[in-house]
C-alpha positions in Angstrom: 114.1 74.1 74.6 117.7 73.4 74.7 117.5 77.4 76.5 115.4 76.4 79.0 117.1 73.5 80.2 120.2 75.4 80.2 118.7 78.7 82.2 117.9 76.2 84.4 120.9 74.1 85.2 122.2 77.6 85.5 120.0 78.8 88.2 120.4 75.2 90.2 124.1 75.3 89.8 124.1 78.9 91.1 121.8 77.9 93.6 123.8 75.3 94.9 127.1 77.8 94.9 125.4 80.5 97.6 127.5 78.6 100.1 130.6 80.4 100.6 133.3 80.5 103.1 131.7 84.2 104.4 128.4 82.7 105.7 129.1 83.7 109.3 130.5 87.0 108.2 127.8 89.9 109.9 126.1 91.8 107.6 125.3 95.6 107.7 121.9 97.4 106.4 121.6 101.0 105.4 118.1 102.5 104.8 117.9 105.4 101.9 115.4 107.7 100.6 112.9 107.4 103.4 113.5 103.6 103.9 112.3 102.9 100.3 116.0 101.6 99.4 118.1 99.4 101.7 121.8 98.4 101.1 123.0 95.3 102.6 127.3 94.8 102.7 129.3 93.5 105.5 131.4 94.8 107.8 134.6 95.0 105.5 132.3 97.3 102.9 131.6 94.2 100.5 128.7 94.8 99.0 126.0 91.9 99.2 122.3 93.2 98.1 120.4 96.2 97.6 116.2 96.0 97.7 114.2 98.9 96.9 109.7 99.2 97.3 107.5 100.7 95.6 103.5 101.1 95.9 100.6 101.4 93.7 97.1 101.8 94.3 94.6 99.5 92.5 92.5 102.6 90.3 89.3 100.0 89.4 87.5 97.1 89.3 88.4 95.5 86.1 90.1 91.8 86.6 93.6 93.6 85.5 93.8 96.5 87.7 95.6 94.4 90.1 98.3 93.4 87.5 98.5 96.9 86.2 99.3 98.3 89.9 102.0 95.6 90.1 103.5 96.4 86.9 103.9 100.1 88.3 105.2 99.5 91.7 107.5 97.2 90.1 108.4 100.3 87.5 108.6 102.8 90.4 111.0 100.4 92.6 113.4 99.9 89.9 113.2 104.0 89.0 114.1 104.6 92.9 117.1 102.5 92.2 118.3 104.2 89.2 117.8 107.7 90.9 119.8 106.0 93.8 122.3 104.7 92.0 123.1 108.4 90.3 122.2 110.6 93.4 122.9 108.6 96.3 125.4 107.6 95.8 127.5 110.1 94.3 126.7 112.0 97.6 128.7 112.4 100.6 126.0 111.6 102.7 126.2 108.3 101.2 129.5 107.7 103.1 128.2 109.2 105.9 125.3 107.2 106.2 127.0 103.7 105.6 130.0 104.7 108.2 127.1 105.4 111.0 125.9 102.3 110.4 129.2 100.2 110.2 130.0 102.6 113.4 126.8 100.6 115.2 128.4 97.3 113.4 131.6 98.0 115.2 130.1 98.5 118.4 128.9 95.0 118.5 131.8 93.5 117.2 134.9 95.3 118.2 136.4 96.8 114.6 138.5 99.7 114.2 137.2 103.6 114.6 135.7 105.8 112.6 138.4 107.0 109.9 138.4 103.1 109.1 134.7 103.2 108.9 134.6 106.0 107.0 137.2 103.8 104.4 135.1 101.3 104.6 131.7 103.3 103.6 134.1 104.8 100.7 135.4 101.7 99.3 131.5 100.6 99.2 130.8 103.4 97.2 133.3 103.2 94.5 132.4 99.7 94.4 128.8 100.4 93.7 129.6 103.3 91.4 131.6 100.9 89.0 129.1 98.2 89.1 126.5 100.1 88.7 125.0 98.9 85.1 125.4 95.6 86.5 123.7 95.8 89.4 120.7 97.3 87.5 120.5 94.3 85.1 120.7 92.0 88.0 117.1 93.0 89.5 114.0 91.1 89.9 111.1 91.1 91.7 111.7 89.7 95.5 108.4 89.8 96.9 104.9 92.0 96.0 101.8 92.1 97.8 98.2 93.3 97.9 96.5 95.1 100.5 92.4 94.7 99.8 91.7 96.9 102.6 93.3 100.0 101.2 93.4 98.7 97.5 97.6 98.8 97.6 99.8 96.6 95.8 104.0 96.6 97.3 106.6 95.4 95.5 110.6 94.3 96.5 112.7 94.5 93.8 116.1 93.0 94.7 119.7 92.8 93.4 122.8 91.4 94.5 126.4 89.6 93.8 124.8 86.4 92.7 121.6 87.9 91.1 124.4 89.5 88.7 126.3 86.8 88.1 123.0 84.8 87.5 122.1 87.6 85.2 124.7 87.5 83.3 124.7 83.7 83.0 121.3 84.0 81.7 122.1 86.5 79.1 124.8 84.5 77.2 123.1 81.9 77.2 120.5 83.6 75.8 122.9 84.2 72.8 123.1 88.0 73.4 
């Protein structure tokens, strides 16, 4: 019980700490792998979130099919982020993708050109390289959905800098 109390003072207190000096700072998306994974970092390359969907069709009738197409959306949203994290973005079209999209950033809000951006879209991906393992333990399920006209279930599995830290919160506490 003592756990459970303490998971959640955790959460409020992390909660409550969200509010930071950088809430007016803009923030940048980047789509990957057909949409399926988006990146969200600010202008400066400091990496804020990363959400990935997945699908599942509902295969029956029976009262669990529902939770059984949720549990494997949520299993192929979190495999699309694994294969992200170790194809992605070890490629160069990682930076290249992330500097056109700071480029359209910069338009809006007068920053430097693009051998800056294309510093910027670097630093972001060393950053996410040596994070990696901890932005994979950080991820939970954001939002899921079911479609009764087409029988689909859609899941958002999300991870960021304070879903981490929460993560990691959680698991000493849990004595691990």
């Amino acid at each position: 019980m003592k756990k459970f109390f303490a998971v959640l003072a955790i959460m409020f207190v992390t909660g409550c700490s969200t509010f930071s000096d950088k809430k007016d700072e803009p923030k940048v998306n980047t789509d990957f792998m057909g949409g399926a994974i988006k990146i969200s970092y600010t202008l400066m390359g400091d990496f804020e979130s990363l959400t990935s969907s997945g699908t599942a069709k509902v295969t029956s009738t029976l009262p669990s099919a529902v939770d059984e197409a949720y549990l494997i959306a949520t299993l192929q949203a979190r495999r699309q982020l694994v294969e992200f994290m170790k194809v992605e973005v070890e490629n160069s079209s990682f930076i290249k993708a992330v500097a056109e999209s700071l480029q359209e950033g910069v338009n809006t809000n007068n920053l430097p050109n693009n051998k800056v951006t294309s510093k910027i879209a670097s630093d972001l991906q060393d950053n996410i390289r040596q994070k990696s393992k901890a932005i994979l333990t950080g991820t939970y399920v954001f939002d899921r959905s079911y479609d009764s006209g087409t029988r689909t279930v859609k899941v958002v599995v999300k991870t960021g800098v304070q879903d981490v830290k929460t993560a990691q919160q959680v698991y000493r506490l849990m004595g691990n």
